[in-house]
C-alpha positions in Angstrom: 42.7 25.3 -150.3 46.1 25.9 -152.0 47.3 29.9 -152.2 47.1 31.1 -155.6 50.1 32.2 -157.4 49.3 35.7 -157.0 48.9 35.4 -153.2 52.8 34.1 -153.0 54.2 36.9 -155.0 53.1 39.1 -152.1 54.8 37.5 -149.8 58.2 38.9 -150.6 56.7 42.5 -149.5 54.8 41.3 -146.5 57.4 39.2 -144.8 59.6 42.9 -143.6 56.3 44.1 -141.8 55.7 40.0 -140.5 59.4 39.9 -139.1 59.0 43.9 -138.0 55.0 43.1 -135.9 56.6 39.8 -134.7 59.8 41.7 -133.8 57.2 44.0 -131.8 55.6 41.3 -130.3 59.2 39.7 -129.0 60.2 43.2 -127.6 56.6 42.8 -125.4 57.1 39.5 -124.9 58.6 40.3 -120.9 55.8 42.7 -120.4 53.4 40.3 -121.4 54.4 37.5 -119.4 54.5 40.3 -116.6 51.5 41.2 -117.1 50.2 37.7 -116.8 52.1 36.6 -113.8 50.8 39.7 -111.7 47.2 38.1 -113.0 48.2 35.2 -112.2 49.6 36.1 -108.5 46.3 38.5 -108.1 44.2 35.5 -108.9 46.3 33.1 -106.6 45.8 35.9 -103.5 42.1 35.8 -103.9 41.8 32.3 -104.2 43.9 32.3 -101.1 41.9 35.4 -99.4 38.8 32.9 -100.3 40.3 29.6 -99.2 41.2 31.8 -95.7 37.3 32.8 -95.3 36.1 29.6 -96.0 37.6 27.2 -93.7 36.6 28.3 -90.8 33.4 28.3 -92.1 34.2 25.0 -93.1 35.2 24.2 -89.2 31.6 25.9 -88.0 30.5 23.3 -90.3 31.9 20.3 -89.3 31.1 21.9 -85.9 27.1 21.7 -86.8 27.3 17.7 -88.7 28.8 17.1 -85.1 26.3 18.3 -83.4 23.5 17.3 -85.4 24.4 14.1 -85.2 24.5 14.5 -81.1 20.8 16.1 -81.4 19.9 13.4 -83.8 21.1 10.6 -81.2 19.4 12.0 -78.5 16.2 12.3 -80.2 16.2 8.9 -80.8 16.5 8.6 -77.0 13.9 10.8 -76.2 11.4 8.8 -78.8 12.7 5.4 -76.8 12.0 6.9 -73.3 8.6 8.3 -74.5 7.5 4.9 -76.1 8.5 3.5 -73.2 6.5 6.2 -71.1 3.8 5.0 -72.9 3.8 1.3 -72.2 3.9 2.2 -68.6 1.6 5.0 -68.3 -1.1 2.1 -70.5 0.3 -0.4 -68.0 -0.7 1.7 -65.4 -4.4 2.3 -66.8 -5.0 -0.8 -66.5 -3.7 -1.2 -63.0 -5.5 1.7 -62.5 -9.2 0.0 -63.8 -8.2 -3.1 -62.0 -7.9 -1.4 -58.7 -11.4 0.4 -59.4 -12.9 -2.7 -60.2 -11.8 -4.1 -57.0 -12.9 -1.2 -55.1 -16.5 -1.8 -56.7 -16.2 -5.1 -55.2 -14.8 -4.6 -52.2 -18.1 -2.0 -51.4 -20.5 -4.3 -53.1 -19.0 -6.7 -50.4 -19.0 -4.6 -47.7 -22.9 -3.7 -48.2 -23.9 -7.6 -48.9 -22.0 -7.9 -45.9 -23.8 -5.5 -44.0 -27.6 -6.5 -45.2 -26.7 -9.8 -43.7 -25.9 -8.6 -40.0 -28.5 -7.9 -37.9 -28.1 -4.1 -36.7 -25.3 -3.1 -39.1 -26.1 -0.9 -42.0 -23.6 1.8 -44.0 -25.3 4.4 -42.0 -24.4 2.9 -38.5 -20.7 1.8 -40.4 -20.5 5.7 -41.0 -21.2 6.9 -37.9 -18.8 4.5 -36.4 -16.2 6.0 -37.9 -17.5 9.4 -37.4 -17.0 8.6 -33.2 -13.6 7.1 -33.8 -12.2 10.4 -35.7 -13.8 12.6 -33.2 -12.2 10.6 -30.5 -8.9 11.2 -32.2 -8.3 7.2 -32.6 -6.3 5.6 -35.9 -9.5 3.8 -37.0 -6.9 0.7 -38.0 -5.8 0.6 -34.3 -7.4 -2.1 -32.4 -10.5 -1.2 -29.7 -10.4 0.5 -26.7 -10.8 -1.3 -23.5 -13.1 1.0 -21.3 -10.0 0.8 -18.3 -7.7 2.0 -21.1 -8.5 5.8 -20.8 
């Protein structure tokens, strides 16, 4: 869009007050840029104020990835040393059954043993032992000899 004649013939009478506001404008031109500097250095101080608060939060940070990463390592320990818990307290279930399947045995033995012998029963067994802990004797320790008193 071109001006129209009419527009230019103004010009003549506007260019004074241009030269005179931009004149204006020159004169304020220091103040201005003072003014903009001081914004500029006020913004700078905050930003440094901000940067100051925020690293050593940035440190307490770091600080806590750190020792995360400790926690999360030793938490993987503690799950290893469970687990392994685990096998051997199931290891020791079954050791556990086996001895008290032997056991069973051992006194289904022990009884067979004593239905076969003439004058042994669990009764008489029993009070056998009975007499030796009354007698204050290990009931593992061989037999007295009557001269031994």
């Amino acid at each position: 869009m071109s001006p129209s004649p009419r527009d230019l013939l103004g010009l003549p009478l506007m260019a004074p007050r241009a030269l005179q506001a931009a004149g204006d404008f020159l004169e304020r031109l220091p103040d201005i840029e003072q003014a903009a500097v001081a914004a500029v250095e006020r913004a700078q101080g905050a930003l440094d104020q901000l940067l100051d608060s925020v690293r050593p939060i940035e440190t307490e940070l770091e600080a806590l990835r750190k020792a995360a990463a400790t926690l999360e390592g030793q938490l993987a320990a503690t799950e290893r040393q469970i687990a392994t818990t685990d096998r051997k307290v199931a290891e020791l279930e079954g050791l556990v059954a086996q001895l008290i399947e032997v056991a069973i045995r051992v006194e289904g033995a022990a009884e067979h043993f004593l239905d076969k012998v003439p004058g042994l029963s669990a009764e008489r067994a029993e009070q056998r032992a009975d007499e030796i802990r009354a007698a204050g004797r290990n009931p593992s320790a061989p037999p007295r000899r009557p001269d031994d008193r």
